[in-house]
C-alpha positions in Angstrom: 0.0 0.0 0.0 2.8 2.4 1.1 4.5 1.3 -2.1 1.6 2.5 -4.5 1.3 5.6 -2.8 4.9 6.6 -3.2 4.7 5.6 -6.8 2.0 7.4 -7.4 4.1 10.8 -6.5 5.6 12.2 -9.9 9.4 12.1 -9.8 10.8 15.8 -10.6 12.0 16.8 -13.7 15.5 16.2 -14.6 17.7 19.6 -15.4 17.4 19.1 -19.2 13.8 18.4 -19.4 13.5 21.7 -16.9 15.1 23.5 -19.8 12.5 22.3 -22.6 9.8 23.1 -20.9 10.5 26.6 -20.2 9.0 28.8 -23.5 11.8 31.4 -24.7 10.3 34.4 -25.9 10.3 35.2 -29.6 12.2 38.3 -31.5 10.1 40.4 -33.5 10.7 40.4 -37.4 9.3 43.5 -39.3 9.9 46.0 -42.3 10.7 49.3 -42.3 12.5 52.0 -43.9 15.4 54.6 -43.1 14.2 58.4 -42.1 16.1 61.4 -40.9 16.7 61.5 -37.4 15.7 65.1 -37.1 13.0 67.0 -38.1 10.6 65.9 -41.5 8.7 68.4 -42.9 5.7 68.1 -46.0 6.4 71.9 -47.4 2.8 73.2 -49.1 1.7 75.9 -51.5 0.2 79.2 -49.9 -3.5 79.8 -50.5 -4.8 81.5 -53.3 -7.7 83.4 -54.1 -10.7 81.2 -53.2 -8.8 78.7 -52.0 -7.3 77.7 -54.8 -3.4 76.7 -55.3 -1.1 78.8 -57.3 0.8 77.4 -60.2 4.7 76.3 -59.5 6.2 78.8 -62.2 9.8 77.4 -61.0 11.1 74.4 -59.3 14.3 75.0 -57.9 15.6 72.2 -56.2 15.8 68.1 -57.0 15.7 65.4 -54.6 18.9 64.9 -52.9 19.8 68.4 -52.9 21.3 70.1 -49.8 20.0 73.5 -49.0 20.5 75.9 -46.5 17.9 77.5 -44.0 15.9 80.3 -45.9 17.4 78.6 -49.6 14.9 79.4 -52.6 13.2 76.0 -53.2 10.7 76.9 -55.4 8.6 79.9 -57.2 4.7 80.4 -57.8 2.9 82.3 -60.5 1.2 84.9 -57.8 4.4 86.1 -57.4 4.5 88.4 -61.1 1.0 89.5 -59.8 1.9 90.8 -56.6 4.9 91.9 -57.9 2.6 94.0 -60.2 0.4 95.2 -57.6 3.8 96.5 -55.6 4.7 98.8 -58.7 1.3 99.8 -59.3 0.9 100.9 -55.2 4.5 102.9 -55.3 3.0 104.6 -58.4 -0.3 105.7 -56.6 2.0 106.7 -53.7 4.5 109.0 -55.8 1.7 110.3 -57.8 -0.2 111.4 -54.5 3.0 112.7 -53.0 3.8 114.8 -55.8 0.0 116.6 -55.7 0.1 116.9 -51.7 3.1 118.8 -52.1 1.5 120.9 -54.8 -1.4 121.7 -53.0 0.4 122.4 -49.8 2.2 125.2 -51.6 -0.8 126.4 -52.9 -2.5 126.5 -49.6 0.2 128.5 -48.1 -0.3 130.9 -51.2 -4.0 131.6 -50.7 -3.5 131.9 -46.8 -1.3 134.5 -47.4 -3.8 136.4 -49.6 -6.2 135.8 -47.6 -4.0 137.7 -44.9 -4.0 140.1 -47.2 -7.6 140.6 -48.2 -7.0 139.4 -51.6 -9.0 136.2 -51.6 -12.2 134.9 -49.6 -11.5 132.4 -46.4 -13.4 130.0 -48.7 -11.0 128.9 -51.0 -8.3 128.5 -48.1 -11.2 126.2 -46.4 -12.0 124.4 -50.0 -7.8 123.6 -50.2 -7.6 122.7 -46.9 -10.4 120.3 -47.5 -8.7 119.1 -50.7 -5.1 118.4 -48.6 -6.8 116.4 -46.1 -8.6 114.0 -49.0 -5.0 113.8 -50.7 -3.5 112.7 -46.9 -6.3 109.8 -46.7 -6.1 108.4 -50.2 -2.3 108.6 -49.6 -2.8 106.9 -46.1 -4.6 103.9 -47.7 -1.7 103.6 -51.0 0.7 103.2 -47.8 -1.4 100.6 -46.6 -2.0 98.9 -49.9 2.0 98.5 -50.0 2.1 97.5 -46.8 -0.4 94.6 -47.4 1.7 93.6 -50.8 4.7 93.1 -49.1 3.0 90.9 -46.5 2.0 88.6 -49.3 4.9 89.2 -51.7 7.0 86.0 -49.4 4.4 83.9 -49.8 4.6 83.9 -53.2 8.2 81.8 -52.9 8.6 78.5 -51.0 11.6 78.7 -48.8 13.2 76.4 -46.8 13.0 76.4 -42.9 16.1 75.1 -42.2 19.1 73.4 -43.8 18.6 69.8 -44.8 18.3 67.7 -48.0 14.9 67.7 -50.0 13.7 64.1 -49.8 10.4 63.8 -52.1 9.2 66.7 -55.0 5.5 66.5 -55.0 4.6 68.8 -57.9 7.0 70.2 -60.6 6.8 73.3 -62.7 3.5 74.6 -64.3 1.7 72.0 -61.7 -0.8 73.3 -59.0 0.8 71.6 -55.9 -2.0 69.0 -54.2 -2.8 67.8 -50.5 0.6 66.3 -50.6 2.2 69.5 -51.0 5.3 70.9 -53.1 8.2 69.0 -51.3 9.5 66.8 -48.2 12.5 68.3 -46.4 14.1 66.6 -43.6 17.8 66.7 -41.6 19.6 63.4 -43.4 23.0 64.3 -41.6 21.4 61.6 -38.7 19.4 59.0 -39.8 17.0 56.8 -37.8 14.7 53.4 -38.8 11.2 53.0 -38.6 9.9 49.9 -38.6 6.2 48.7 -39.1 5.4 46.0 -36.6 2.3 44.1 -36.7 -0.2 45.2 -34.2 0.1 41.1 -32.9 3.7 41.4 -32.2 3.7 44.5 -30.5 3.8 43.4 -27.2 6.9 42.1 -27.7 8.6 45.2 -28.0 9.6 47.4 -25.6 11.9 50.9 -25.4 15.3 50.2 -25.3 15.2 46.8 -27.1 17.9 45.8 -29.3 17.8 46.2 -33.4 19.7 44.7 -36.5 18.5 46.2 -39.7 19.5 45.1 -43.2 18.3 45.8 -46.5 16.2 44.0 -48.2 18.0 45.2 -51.5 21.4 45.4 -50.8 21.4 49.3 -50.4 24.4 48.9 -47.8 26.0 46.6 -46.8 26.2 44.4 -43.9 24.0 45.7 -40.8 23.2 48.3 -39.0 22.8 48.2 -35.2 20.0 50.7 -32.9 17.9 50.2 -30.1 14.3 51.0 -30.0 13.5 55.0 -28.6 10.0 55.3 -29.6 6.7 52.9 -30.0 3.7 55.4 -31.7 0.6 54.8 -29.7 -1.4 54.3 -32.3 -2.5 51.5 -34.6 -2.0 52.1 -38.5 -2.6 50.6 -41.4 0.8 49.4 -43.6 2.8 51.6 -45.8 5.8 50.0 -46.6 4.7 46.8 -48.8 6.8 43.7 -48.9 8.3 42.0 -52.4 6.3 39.2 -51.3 3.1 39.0 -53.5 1.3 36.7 -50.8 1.8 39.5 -48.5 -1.2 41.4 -46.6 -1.3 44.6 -48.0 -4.1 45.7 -45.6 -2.4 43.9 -42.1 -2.6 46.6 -38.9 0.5 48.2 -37.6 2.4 50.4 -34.8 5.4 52.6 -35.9 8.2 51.6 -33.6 11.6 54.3 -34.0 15.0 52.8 -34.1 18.2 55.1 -33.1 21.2 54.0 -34.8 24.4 53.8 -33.6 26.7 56.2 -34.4 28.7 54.9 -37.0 25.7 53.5 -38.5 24.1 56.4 -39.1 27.1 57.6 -40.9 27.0 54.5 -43.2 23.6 55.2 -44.6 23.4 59.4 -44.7 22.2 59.4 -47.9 20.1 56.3 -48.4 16.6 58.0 -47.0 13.4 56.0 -47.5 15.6 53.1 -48.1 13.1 49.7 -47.7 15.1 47.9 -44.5 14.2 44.5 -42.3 14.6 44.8 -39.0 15.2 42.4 -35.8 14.4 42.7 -32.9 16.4 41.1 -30.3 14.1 38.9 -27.7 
């Protein structure tokens, strides 16, 4: 009896089966693509009358170029008709200048000879009158300019600060869309970002350890980061796979990869390069 009970108590697992049974945790696979490090920014048209888009009448820049902060990336149409309207209020304002001097000498005249008797205090009153039109119309040509020159910069697209224009959006004699005139960003550092299915996301965590390679041999070897940023929110994919089976529609999270510094180096000028990325368990 004793013996059946003691048999009947399961012997403990030996080291090795121990081992087996424990579940390691899984890495997280996922593709991705390389994006500056600093700041990204979709550049648009200004607004035109009705809301309409003015026409690119010059395209400046290519993608890949390096520009400096406040560099001339592009020109718009609108900018010959404000340029017109600037000539045409300096021309109001000279002309008005010119005939407010004029009558203010002729208003001096007539006070003096109406000091002297020699005309009525009606046609100083009827000058005076005159000057003080000429100072309004003269007050709103000012203005006019003023207004002009407000809107003459918006006639040019400039850019906000020195980096390398990644995408052109619209070219010359287009009307620039929703997605703007062109994508400017900081290349000098580059970062990853790396769509990861909304399933494997809680596998990853700040801090985690990355490989990326690319998936068409646009560098060499790999490139190591760690993970510095998971987006909060669930997205749908944007960066499609060679693999026609693929699901084009499949739910993701953005998850940012910081690169280490000798990486980043390596792949300065290989934005929006398609990358796979692994993430260490």
């Amino acid at each position: 009896m004793i013996w059946k009970q003691l048999s009947a108590v399961k012997a403990p697992l030996s080291p090795i089966a121990a081992k087996k049974s424990i579940v390691q945790p899984l890495g997280v696979t996922a593709l991705g693509r390389l994006l500056p490090a600093g700041d990204v920014r979709r550049l648009a048209a200004p607004s035109g009358a009705m809301g309409t888009m003015p026409r690119i009448a010059e395209l400046h820049v290519e993608v890949g170029d390096k520009v400096a902060a406040g560099a001339l990336l592009a020109s718009f149409d609108s900018k010959l008709d404000s340029q017109a309207d600037i000539a045409f209020a300096k021309s109001s304002i000279s002309t008005l200048l010119e005939r407010q001097k004029l009558l203010r000498q002729e208003l001096a005249r007539y006070r003096k000879l109406q000091q002297l008797g020699a005309t009525s205090l009606e046609g100083v009153e009827l000058r005076q009158l005159k000057l003080l039109e000429i100072d309004q119309e003269l007050r709103n040509a000012q203005a006019e300019l003023n207004r002009q020159n407000v809107k003459l910069p918006f006639t040019e697209l400039r850019a906000p600060f020195a980096g390398t224009i990644l995408q052109v959006h619209a070219r010359s004699g287009e009307r620039p869309g929703a997605r703007g005139v062109v994508d400017i960003g900081q290349s000098s550092a580059m970062e990853a970002e790396l769509e990861v299915y909304e399933s494997d996301i809680d596998r990853v965590r700040i801090g985690q350890l990355a490989k990326l390679r690319s998936e068409n041999g646009g560098f060499s070897g790999q490139l190591n980061g760690r993970v510095f940023r998971i987006d909060p929110q669930v997205r749908q994919r944007e960066v499609l796979s060679t693999d026609p089976t693929a699901d084009t529609d499949a739910r993701v999270v953005i998850v940012r990869i910081s690169l280490d510094n000798n990486d980043r180096k390596k792949v300065a000028n290989l934005s929006g390069l398609k990358v796979i990325g692994n993430l260490n368990p």
